[in-house]
LOMIBA-871488 format. One record per atom (N, C-alpha, C): residue in three letters; x, y, z. Coordinates in pm, whole numbers, plus 32768, in hexadecimal, padded with zeros to 4 digits. Layout:
N
ALAXYZ;...
//
This chain:
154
UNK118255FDE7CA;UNK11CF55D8E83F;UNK11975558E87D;UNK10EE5530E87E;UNK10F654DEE8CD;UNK10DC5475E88B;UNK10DB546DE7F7;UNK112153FFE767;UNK118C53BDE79B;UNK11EF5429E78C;UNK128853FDE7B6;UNK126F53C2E85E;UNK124453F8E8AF;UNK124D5392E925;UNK12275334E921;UNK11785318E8E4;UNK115D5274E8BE;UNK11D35227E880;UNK12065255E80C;UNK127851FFE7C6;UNK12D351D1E83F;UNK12F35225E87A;UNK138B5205E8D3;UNK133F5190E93E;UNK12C851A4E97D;UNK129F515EE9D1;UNK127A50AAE98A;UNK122A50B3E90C;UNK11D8506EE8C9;UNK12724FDBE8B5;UNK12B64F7DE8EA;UNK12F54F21E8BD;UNK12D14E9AE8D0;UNK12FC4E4BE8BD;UNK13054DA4E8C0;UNK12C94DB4E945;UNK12E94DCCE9B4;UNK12CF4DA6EA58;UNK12674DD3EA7E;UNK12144E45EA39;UNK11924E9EEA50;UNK115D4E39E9EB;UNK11814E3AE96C;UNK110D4DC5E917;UNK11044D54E979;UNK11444CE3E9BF;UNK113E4CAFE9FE;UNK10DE4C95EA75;UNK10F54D28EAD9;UNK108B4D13EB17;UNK100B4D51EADD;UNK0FDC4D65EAB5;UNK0F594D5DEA35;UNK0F3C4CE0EA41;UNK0F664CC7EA04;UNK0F574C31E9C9;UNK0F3A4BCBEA6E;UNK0F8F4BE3EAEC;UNK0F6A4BAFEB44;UNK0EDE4C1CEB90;UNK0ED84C66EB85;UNK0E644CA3EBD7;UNK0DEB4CD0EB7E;UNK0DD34D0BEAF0;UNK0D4F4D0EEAC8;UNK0D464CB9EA70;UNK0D444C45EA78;UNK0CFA4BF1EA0D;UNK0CBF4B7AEA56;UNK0C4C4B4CEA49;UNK0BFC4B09EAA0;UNK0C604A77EAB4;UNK0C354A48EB3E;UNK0C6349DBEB73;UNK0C7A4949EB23;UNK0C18490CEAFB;UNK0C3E48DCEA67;UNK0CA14900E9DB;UNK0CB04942E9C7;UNK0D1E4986E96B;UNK0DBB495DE9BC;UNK0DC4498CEA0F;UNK0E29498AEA61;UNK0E6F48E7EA6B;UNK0DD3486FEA96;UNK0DFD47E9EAA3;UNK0E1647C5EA04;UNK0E334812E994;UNK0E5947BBE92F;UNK0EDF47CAE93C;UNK0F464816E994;UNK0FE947FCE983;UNK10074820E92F;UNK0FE148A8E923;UNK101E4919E8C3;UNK10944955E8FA;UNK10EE49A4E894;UNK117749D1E8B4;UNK11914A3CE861;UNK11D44AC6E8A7;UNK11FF4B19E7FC;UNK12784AE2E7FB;UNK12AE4AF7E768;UNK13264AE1E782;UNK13704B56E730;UNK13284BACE710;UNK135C4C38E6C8;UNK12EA4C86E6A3;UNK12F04D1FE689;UNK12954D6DE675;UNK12EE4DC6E63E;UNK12B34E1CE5C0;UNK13104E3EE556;UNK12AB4ED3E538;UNK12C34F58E57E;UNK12794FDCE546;UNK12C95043E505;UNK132F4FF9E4E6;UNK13925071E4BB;UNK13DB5000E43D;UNK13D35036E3B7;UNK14605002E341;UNK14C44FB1E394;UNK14DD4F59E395;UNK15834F36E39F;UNK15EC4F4BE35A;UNK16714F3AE341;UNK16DE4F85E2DF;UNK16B94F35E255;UNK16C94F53E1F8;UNK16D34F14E1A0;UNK16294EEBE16B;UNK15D44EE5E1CE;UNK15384EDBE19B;UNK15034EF8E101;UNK14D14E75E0F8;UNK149A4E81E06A;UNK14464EDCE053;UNK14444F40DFC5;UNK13C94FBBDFA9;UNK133E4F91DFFD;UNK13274F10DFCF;UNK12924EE6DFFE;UNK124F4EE4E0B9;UNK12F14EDCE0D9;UNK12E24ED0E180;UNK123D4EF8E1CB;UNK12124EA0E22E;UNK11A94EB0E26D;UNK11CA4E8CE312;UNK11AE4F05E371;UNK11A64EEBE402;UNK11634E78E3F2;UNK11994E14E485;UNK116B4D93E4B6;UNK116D4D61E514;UNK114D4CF0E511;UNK119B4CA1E59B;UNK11944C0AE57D;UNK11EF4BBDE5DD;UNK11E04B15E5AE;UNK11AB4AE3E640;UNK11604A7DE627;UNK111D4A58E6A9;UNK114849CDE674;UNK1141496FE6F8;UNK11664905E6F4;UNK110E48C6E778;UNK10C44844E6FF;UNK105A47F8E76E;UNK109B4773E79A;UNK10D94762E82D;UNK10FB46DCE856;UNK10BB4677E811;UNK10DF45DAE7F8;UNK10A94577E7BB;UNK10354553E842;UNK0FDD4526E871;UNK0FBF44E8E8BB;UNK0F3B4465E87C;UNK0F4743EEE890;UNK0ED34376E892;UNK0E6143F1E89E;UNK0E2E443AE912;UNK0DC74481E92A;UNK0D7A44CBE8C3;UNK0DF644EDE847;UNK0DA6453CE7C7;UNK0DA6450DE76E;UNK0DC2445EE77A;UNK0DA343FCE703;UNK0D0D43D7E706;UNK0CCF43E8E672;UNK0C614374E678;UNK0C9242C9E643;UNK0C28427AE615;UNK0C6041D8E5F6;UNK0CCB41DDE5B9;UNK0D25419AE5BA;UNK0D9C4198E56F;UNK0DFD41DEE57A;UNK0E054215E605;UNK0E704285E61C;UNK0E9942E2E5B6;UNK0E414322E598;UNK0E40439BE556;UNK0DF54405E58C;UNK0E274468E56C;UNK0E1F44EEE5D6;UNK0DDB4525E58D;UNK0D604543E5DB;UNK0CCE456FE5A6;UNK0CDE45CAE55C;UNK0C4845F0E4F6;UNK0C71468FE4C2;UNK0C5146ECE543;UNK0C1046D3E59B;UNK0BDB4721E614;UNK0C47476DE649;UNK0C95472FE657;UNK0D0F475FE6A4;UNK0D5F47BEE62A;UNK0D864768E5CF;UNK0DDA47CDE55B;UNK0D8C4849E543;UNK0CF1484BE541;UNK0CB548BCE51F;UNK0CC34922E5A3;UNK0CD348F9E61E;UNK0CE4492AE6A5;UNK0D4D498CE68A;UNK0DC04935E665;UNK0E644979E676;UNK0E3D49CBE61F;UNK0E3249C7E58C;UNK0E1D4A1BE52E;UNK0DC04AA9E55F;UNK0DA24A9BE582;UNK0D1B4B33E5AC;UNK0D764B83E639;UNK0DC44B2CE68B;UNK0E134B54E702;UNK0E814B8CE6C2;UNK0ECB4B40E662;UNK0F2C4B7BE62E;UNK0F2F4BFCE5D4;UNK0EC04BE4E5B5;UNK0E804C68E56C;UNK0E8E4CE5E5C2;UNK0E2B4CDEE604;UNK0E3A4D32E69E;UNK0EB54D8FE6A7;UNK0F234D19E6C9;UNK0F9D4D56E72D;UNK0FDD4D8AE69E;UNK0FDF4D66E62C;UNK10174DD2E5AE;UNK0FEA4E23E5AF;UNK0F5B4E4AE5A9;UNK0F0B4EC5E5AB;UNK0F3A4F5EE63C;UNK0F3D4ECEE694;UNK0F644F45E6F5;UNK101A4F72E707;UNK10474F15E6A9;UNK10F14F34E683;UNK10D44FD7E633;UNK10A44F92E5CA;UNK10765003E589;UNK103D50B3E59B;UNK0FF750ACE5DD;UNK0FE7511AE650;UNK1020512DE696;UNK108050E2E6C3;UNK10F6510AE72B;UNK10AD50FFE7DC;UNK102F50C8E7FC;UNK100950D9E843;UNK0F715075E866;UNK0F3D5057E8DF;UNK0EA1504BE8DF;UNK0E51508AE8B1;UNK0E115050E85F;UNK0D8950A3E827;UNK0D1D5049E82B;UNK0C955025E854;UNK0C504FE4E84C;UNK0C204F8EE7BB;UNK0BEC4F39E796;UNK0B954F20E717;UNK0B694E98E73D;UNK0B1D4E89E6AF;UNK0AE14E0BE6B5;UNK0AEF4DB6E618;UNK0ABA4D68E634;UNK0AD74D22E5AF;UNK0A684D2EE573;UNK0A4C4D3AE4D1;UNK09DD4D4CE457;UNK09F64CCAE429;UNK0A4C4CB0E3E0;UNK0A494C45E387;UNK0ADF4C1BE387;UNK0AC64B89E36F;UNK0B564B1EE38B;UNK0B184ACCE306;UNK0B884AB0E28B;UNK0B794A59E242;UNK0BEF4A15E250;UNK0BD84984E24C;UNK0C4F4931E272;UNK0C2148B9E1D8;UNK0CB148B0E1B0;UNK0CC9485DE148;UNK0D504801E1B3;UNK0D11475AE1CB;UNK0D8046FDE1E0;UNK0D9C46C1E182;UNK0E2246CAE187;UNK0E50468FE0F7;UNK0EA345DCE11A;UNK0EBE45CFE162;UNK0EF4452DE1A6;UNK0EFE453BE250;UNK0EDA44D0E294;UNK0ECF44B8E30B;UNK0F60449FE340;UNK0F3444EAE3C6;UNK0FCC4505E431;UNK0F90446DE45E;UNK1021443CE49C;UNK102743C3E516;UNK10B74386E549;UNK10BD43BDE5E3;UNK10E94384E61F;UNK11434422E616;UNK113D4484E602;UNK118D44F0E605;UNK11224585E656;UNK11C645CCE667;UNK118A466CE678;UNK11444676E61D;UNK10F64709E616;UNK10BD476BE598;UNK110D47E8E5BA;UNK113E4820E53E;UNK11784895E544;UNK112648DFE4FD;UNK10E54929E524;UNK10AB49A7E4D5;UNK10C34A1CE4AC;UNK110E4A5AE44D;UNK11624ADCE3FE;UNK10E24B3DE3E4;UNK10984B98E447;UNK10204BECE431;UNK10634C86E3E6;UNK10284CA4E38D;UNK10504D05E35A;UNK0FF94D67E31E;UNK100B4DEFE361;UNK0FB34E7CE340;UNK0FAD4EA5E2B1;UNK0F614E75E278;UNK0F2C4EF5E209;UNK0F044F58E1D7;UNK0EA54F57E260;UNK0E954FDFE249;UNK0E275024E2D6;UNK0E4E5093E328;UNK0E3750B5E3AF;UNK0DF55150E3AB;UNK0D845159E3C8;UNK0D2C51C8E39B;UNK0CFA51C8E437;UNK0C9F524BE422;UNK0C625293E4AB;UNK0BDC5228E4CE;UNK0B9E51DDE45E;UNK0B2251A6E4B6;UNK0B4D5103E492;UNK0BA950E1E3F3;UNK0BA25065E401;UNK0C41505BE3D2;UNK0C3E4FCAE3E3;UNK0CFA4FB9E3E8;UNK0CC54ECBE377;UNK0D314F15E34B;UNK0D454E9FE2EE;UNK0DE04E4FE2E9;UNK0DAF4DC8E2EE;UNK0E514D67E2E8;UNK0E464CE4E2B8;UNK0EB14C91E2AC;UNK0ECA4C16E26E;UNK0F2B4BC0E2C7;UNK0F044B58E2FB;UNK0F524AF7E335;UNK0F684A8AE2E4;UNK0FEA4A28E310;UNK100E49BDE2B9;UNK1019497AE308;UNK0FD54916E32C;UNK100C4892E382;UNK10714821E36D;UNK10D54816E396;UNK111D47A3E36A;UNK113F476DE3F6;UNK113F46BFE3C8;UNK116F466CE415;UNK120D4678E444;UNK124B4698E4BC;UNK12BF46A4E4D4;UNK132D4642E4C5;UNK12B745B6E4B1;UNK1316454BE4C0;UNK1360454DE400;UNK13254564E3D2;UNK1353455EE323;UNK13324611E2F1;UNK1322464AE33F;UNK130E46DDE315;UNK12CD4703E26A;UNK127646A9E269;UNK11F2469DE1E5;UNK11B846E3E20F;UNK114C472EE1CE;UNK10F14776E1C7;UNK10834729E202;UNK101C4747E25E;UNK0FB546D8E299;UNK0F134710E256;UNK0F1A47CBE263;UNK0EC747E1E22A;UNK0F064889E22A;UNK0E7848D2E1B0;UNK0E7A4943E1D5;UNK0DF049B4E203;UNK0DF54A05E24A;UNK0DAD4A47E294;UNK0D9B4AD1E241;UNK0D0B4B37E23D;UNK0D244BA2E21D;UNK0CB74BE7E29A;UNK0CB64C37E2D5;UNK0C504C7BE30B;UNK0C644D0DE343;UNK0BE84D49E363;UNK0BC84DC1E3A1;UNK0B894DE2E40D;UNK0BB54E2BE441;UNK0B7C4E82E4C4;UNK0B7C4EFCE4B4;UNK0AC84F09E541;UNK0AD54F7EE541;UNK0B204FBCE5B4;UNK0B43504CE59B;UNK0BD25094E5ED;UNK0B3D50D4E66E;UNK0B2B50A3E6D4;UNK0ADF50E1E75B;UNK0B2A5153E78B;
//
């Protein structure tokens, strides 16, 4: 019963404020956005389907280094946040954790664009929880890099 109430409660507007109230003050100034969170199949969902969510990091000068290109600092930021709010799609709810390990492969540099980040659950256990993000530049929707990491479930 109180599964099913997390689910009903757990949507886009609760991920949201998450995202505005526990994640430290810095996180917040990178101009992050959800723009969907996915804990349930959609119609038609491919066999492989994985709960998620897409986060989307405003462009700003502020998260360029030389050459207006947008640091890995920041892409690795969104990536671990976006991680997060899938995980807690996934559970249908807040649950505490932390991060173990973030491996980030960039594969070509964002500039002068959003980052869209597609975070996706692999796999969600009682002490640790596992996922994969894809970064792509919004302005040409390329692949920017990819992300794999784990947390532990607090």
């Amino acid at each position: 019963m109180q599964h099913e109430q997390q689910a009903a409660e757990f949507n886009i507007e609760e991920a949201r404020r998450v995202l505005g109230d526990v994640f430290a003050p810095w996180v917040r100034d990178l101009g992050l956005s959800i723009d969907s969170i996915e804990y349930a199949p959609p119609p038609g969902a491919a066999a492989g389907w994985q709960p998620g969510a897409i986060l989307r990091m405003a462009f700003s000068e502020r998260l360029c280094r030389h050459g207006g290109i947008v640091c890995g600092q920041a892409l690795m930021a969104l990536a671990d946040t976006s991680m997060v709010i899938a995980i807690l799609a996934a559970n249908r709810g807040y649950r505490p954790m932390t991060t173990v390990d973030q491996t980030t492969h960039f594969m070509r540099a964002v500039t002068s664009s959003d980052v869209l980040a597609d975070a996706r659950v692999v796999r969600v256990g009682r002490t640790m929880s596992f996922g994969r993000v894809t970064l792509f530049s919004a302005g040409d929707n390329k692949p920017a890099a990819m992300v794999s990491s784990a947390f532990a479930m607090l």
